[in-house]
C-alpha positions as CSV (number, residue, x, y, z in Angstrom):
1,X,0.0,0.0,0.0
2,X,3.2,2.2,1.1
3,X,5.0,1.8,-2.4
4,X,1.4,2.6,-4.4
5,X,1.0,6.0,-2.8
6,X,4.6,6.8,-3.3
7,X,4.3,5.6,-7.2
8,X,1.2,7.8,-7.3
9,X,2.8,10.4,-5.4
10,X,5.8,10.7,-8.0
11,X,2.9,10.6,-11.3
12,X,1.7,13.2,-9.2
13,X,4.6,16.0,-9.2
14,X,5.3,14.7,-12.5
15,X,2.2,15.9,-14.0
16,X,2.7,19.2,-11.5
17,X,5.9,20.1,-12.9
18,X,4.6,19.4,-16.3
19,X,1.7,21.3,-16.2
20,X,4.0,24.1,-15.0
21,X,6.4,24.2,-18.3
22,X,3.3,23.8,-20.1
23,X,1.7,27.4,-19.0
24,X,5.3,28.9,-19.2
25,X,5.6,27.9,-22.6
26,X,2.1,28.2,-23.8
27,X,0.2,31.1,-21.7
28,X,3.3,33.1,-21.0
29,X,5.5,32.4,-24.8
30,X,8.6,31.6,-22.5
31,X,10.7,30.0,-24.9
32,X,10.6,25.7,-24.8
33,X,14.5,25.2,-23.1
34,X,13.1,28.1,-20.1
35,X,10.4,26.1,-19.7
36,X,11.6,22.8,-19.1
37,X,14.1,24.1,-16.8
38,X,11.8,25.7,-14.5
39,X,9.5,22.4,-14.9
40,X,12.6,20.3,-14.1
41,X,13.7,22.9,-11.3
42,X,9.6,22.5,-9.9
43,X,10.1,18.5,-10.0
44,X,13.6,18.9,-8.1
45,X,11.4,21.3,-5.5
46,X,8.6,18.9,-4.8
47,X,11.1,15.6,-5.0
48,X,13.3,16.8,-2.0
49,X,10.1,18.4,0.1
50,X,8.3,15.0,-0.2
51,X,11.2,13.4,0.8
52,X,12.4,15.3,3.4
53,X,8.3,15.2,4.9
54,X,9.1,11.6,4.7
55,X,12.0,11.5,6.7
56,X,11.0,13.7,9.9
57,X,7.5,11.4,9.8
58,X,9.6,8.1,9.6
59,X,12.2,9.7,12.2
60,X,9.0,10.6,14.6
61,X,7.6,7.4,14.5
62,X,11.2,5.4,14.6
63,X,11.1,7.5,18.1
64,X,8.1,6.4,19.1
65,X,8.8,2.7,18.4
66,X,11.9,2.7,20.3
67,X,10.4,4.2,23.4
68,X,7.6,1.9,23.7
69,X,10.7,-0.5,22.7
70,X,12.2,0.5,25.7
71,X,9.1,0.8,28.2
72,X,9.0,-3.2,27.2
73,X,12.2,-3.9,28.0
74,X,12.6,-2.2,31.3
75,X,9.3,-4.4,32.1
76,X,10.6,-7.5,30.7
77,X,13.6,-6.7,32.8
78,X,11.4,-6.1,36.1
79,X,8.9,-9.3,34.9
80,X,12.4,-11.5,35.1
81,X,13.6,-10.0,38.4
82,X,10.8,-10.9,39.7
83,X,11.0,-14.5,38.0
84,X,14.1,-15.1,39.4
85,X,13.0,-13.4,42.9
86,X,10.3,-16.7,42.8
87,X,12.6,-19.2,41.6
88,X,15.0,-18.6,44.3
89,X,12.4,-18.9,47.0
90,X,11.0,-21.2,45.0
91,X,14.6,-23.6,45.6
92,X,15.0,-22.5,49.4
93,X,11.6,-24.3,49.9
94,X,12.7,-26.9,47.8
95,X,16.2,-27.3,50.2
96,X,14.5,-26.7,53.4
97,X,11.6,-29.6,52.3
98,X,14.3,-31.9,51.0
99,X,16.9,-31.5,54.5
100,X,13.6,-31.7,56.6
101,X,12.8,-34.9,54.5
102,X,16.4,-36.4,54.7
103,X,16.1,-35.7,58.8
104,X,13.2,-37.6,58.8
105,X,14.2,-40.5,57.3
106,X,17.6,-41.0,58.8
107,X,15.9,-42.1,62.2
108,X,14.0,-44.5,59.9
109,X,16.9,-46.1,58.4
110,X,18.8,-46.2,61.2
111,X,15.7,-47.7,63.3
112,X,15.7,-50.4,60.1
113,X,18.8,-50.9,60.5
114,X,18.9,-51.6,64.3
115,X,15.8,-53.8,63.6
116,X,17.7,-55.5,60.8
117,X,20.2,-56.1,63.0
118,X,18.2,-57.8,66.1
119,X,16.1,-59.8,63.7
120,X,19.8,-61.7,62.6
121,X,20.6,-61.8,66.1
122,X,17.5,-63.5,67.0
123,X,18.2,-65.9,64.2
124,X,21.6,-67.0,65.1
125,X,20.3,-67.1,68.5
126,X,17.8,-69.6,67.2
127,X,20.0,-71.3,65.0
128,X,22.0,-72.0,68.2
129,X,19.5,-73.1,70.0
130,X,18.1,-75.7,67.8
131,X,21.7,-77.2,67.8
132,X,21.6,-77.3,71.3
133,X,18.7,-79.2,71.4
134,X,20.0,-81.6,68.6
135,X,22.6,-82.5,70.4
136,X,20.9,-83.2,73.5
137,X,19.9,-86.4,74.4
138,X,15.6,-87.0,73.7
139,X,13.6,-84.8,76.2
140,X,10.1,-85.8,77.6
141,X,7.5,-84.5,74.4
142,X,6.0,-82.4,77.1
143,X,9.4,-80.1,77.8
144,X,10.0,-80.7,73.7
145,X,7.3,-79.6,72.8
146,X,7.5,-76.4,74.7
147,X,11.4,-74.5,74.1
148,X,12.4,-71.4,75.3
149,X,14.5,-69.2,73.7
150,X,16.6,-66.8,75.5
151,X,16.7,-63.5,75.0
152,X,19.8,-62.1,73.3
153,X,23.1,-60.9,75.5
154,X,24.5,-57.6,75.0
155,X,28.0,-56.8,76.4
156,X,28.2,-53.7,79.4
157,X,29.6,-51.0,77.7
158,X,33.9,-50.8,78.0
159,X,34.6,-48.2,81.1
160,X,36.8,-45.5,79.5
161,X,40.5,-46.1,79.5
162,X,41.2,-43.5,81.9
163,X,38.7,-45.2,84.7
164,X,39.6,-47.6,87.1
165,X,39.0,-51.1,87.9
166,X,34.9,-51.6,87.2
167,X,34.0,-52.0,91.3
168,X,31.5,-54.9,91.8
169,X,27.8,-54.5,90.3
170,X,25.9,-53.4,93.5
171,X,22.9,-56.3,94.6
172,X,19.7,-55.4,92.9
173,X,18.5,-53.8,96.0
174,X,21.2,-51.1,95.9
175,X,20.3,-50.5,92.3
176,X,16.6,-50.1,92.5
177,X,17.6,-47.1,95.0
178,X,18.2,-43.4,93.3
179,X,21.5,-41.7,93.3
180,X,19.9,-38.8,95.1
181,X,19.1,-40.0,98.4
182,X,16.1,-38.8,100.3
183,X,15.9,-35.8,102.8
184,X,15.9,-38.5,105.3
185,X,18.9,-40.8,104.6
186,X,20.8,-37.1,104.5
187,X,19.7,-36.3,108.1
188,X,21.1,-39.8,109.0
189,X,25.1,-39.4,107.0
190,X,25.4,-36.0,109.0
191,X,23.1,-36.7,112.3
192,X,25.0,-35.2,115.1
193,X,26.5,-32.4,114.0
194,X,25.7,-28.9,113.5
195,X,24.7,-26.3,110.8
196,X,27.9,-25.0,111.3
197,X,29.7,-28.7,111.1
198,X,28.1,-29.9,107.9
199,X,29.2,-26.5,106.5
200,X,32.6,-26.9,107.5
201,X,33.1,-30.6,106.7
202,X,31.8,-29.8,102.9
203,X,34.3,-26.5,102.4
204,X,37.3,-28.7,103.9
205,X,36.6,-31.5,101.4
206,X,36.4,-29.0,99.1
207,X,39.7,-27.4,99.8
208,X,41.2,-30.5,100.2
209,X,40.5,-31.9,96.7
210,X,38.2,-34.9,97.9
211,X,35.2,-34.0,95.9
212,X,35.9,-37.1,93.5
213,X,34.9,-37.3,89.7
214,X,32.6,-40.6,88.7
215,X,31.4,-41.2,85.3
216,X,28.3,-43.3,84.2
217,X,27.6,-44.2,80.9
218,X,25.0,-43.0,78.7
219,X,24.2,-45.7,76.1
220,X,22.2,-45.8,72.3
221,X,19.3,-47.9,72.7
222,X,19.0,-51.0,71.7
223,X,22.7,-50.9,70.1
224,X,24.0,-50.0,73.7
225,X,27.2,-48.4,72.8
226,X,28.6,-45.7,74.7
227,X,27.7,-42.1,73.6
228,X,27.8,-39.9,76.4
229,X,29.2,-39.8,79.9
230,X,27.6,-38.4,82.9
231,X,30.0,-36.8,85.3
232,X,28.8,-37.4,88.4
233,X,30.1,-35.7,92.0
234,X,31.1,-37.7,95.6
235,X,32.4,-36.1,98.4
236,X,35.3,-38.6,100.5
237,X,35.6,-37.1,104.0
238,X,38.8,-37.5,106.4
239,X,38.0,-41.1,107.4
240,X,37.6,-41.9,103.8
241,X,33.9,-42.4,104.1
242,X,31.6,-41.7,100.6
243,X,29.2,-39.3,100.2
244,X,26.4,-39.5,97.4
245,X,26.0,-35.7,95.9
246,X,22.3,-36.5,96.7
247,X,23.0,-35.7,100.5
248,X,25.7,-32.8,100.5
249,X,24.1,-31.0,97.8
250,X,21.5,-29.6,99.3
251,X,24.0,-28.4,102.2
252,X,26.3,-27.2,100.2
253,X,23.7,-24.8,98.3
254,X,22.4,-23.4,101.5
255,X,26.0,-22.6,103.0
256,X,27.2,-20.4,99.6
257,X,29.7,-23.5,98.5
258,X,28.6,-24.8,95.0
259,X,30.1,-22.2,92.8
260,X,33.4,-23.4,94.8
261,X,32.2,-26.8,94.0
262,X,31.4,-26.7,90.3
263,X,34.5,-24.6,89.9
264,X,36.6,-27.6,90.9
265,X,34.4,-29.9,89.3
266,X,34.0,-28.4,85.9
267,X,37.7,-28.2,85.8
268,X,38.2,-31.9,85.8
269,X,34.9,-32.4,83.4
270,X,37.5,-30.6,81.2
271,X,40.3,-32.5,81.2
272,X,38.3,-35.7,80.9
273,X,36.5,-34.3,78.0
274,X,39.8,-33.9,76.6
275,X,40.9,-37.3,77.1
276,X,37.6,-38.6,75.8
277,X,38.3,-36.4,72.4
278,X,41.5,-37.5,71.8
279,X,39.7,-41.4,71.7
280,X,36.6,-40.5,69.7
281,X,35.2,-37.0,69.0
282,X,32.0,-39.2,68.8
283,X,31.7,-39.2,73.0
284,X,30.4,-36.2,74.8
285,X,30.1,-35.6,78.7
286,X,27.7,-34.2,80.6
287,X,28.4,-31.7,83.5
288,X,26.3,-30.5,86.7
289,X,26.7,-26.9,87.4
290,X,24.5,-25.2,89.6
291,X,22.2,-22.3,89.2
292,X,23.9,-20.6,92.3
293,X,27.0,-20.7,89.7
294,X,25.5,-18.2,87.1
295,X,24.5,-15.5,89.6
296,X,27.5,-15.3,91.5
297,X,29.5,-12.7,89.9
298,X,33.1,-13.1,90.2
299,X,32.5,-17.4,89.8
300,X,30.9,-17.2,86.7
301,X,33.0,-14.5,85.0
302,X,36.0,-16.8,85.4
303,X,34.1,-19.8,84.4
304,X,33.2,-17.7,80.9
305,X,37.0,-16.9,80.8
306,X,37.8,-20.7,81.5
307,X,35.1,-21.8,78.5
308,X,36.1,-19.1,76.3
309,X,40.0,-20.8,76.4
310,X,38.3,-24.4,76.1
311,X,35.9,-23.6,73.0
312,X,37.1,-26.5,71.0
313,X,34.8,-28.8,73.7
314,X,32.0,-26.7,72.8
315,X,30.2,-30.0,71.1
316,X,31.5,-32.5,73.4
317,X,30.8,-30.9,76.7
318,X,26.7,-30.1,77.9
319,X,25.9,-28.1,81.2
320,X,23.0,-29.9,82.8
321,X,20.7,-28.8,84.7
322,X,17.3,-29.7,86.8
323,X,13.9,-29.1,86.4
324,X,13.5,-27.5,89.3
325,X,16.7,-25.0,88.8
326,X,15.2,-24.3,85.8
327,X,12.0,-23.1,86.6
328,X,13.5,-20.8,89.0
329,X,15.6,-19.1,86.8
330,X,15.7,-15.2,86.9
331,X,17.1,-13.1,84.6
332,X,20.8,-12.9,85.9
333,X,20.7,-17.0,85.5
334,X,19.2,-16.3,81.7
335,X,21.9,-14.3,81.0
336,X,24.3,-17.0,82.2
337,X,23.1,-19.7,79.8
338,X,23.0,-16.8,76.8
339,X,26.7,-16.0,77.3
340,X,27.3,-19.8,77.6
341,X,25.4,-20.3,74.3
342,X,27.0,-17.5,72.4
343,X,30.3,-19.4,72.9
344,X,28.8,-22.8,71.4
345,X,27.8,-24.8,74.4
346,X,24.4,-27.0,75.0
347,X,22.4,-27.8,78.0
348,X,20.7,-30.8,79.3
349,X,17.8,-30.6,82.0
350,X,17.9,-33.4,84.3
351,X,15.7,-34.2,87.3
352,X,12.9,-33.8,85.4
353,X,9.3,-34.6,88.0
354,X,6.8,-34.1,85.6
355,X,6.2,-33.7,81.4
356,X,4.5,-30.1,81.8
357,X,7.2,-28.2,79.5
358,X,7.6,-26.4,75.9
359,X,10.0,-28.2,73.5
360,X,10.4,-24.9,71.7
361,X,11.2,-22.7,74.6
362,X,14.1,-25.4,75.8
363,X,15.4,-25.5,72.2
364,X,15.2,-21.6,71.9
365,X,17.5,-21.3,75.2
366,X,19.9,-23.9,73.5
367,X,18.7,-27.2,75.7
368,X,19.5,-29.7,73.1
369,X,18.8,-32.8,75.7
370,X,16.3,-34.0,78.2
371,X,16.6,-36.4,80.7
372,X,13.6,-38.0,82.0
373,X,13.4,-40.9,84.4
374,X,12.0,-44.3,82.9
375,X,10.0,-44.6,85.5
376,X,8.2,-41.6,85.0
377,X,7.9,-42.4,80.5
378,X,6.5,-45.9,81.8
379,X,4.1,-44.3,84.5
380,X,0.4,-45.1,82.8
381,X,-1.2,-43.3,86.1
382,X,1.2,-39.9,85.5
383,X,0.1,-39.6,81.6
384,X,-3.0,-38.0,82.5
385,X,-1.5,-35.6,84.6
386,X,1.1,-34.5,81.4
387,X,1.1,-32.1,78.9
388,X,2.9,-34.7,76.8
389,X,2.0,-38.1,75.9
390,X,5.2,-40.3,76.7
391,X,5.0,-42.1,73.5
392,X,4.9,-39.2,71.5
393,X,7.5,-37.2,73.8
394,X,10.3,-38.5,71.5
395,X,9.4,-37.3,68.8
396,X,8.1,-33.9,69.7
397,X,11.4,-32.7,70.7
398,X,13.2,-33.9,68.1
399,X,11.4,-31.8,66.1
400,X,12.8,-28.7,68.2
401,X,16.0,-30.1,68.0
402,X,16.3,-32.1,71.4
403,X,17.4,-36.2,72.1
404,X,15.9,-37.9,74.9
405,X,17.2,-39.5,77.5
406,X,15.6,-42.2,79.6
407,X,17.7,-42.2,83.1
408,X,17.5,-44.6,85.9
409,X,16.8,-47.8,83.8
410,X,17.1,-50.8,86.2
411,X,15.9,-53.9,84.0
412,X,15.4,-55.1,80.8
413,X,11.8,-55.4,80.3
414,X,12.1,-51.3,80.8
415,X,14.4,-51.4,77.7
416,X,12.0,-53.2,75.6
417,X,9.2,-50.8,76.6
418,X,11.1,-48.1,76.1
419,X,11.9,-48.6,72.6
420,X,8.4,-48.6,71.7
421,X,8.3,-45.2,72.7
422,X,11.4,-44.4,70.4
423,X,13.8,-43.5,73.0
424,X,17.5,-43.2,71.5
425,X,19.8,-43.0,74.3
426,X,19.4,-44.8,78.4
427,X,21.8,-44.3,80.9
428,X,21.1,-46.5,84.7
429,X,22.7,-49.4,86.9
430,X,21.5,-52.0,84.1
431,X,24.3,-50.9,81.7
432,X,27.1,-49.6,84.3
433,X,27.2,-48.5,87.9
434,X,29.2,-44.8,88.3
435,X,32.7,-45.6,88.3
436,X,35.3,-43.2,89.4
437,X,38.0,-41.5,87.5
438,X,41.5,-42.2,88.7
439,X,43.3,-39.2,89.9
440,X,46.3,-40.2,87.8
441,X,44.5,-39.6,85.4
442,X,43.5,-35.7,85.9
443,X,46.7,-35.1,86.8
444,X,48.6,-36.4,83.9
445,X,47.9,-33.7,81.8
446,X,48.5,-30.6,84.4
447,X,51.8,-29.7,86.5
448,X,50.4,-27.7,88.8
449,X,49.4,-28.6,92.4
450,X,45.2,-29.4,92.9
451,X,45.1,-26.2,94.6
452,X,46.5,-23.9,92.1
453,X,44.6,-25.7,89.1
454,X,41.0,-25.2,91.0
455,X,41.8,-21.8,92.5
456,X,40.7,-20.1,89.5
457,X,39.6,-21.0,86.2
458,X,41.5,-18.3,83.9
459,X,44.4,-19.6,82.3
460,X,44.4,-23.3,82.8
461,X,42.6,-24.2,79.6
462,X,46.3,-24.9,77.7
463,X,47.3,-26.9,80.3
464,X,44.4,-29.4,80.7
């Protein structure tokens, strides 16, 4: 359609200047060569005005075009911003659904796994036993007919090397009986002397290094191989008697002397950590402290000093704590356990009475494990008096980030019941009795005397 107007468009101005050497030569008698100059000049005229209209329209709407070309690209440009904007959220969803995935089925596999494993056991087990009876000599049909097979054996866990001799398994009376003793058995170890006697007998103890170091296993369930060690405290007195922390605790936090105490303690939890990581980094140990600890002032800033030169045991090392300490804390204690956390160590809560708790709000002030007595998980009567349902207590805090412990196991038909409820780790008499550390042991990897290396806790990380 363009090229049609401009052909009739050029007819057009040829006919024009035509027309004009036709009156110049006919109506005015200009001679023929005057004439077709000014008609060629007139042609010339309208040639270069036509196209130079032409050229300031085509360069208006070139203009035009390239500014709506540009509007589109600056919103193609925003539209794939945006796009990409999308797709990487699109990917972190993607991630954080895939990892939240892969955590959930690594407890399956390994729980397959374990199961795997027992279901062989039982077989050889069976195997065995079928032997056995093969090469027996022929049994009345009646006990034949009716064989038992025994359950299969695991092996105690191996006491560190750094422990001494394993002493005798206590009878199973001693072992149905806590480690904390009651209010009453206390009132018996220290019947006869004063406030004032108690108070002294624990700070001379203290002084004199006899506030021994014992460690009790903590095992994985049903594997039962040693993960974790609880460090547990005994206090020896002059005649060599020992003293359960379950009675001098108590004492000892009334008269002002556990930061002394965990001062001393949390020093040796040190060096055994240290030996433990130079076995297998895969072992972590669990210390007491006291919430007396975190409010007294001058303590706790050398205990921060003492953890910031010992941050390397950050993920073998766990403060514990009890319920009950817990529930009590203020906010200097809070404070405490944030400047603990910034410098990479975990808690445990221990003692725990009852299951009325928030697996979110232990995870958010870094409590990574929970200790709960087996008694209490297995309790039918105490479920209705929880917030959480034993069976599915295991796997609501691992959700926030926290492993269970059952403590105080004493047989195995509680193993067996606990496993229903998915409970990873145990730790009681039935898989080792507390064992104490030899001094030897401690002392091997420090020079200085027992009173200088508890005196203070700056400046004895590099030593341990």
């Amino acid at each position: 359609m363009r090229r049609i107007s401009a052909i009739f468009i050029a007819v057009c101005m040829v006919l024009i200047a035509g027309s004009v050497g036709a009156v110049l030569f006919l109506g005015l008698g200009l001679d023929s060569r005057t004439a077709a100059i000014v008609s060629l000049a007139a042609l010339v005229a309208m040639a270069l005005y036509n196209t130079i209209s032409n050229r300031l329209r085509d360069r208006t709407d070139l203009g035009d075009q390239i500014a709506d070309l540009s509007r589109g690209t600056a919103d193609l440009a925003r539209q794939v911003a945006e796009l990409g904007r999308r797709l990487n959220s699109v990917e972190a969803r993607v991630e954080s659904t895939v990892s939240r995935t892969r955590g959930a089925d690594d407890p399956i596999a390994a729980e397959i796994g374990e199961l795997g494993g027992l279901v062989r056991q039982i077989a050889d087990t069976v195997a065995a036993h079928e032997i056995a009876l093969q090469a027996r000599p022929a049994m009345p049909a009646a006990r034949a007919a009716s064989p038992v097979i025994p359950a299969p054996e695991f092996a105690p866990p191996p006491a560190p090397a750094f422990e001494a001799a394993a002493p005798p398994v206590p009878p199973p009376a001693a072992m149905d009986a806590p480690l904390a003793l009651s209010e009453s058995d206390a009132v018996n170890r220290f019947q006869g002397l004063s406030r004032e006697g108690i108070s002294e007998l624990i700070g001379r103890a203290a002084d004199a290094n006899r506030i021994d170091l014992y460690l009790q296993p903590i095992v994985t369930l049903p594997q039962r191989k040693v993960r974790y060690y609880e460090a547990l405290s005994r206090l020896r007195t002059d005649e060599g008697e020992i003293i359960p922390a379950g009675e001098f605790i108590d004492y000892a936090e009334a008269f002002g002397l556990m930061p002394k105490i965990d001062n001393l303690l949390l020093f040796r939890c040190v060096q055994v950590t240290r030996r433990l990581q130079l076995k297998s980094r895969d072992v972590g140990l669990f210390c007491n402290i006291s919430a007396s600890t975190l409010t007294d002032a001058a303590q706790f800033r050398q205990l921060l000093d003492f953890m910031d030169a010992n941050r390397a045991l950050a993920n073998a090392l766990m403060f514990e704590f009890t319920q009950e300490a817990y529930r009590s804390f203020g906010p200097m204690e809070n404070e405490g356990l944030s400047a603990l956390a910034e410098r990479g160590f975990r808690f445990s809560m221990d003692h725990v009475t009852d299951l009325r708790m928030e697996p979110k709000e232990l995870a958010d002030r870094w409590f990574r494990f929970l200790k709960v007595p087996a008694k209490l998980l297995l309790n039918k009567a105490a479920h209705a008096q929880s917030d959480i349902h034993p069976e599915d207590l295991a796997d609501l805090l691992a959700r926030s980030g926290i492993d269970l412990i059952a403590e105080r196991i004493e047989n195995e038909n509680m193993v067996v019941d606990l496993l229903e409820y998915d409970v990873r780790f145990g730790q009681g008499f039935l898989f080792s009795a507390p064992r104490p550390v030899r001094a030897e042991a401690l002392q091997g990897g420090d020079k200085s005397s027992p009173g200088e290396s508890v005196g203070d806790f700056a400046g004895v990380g590099a030593s341990v």
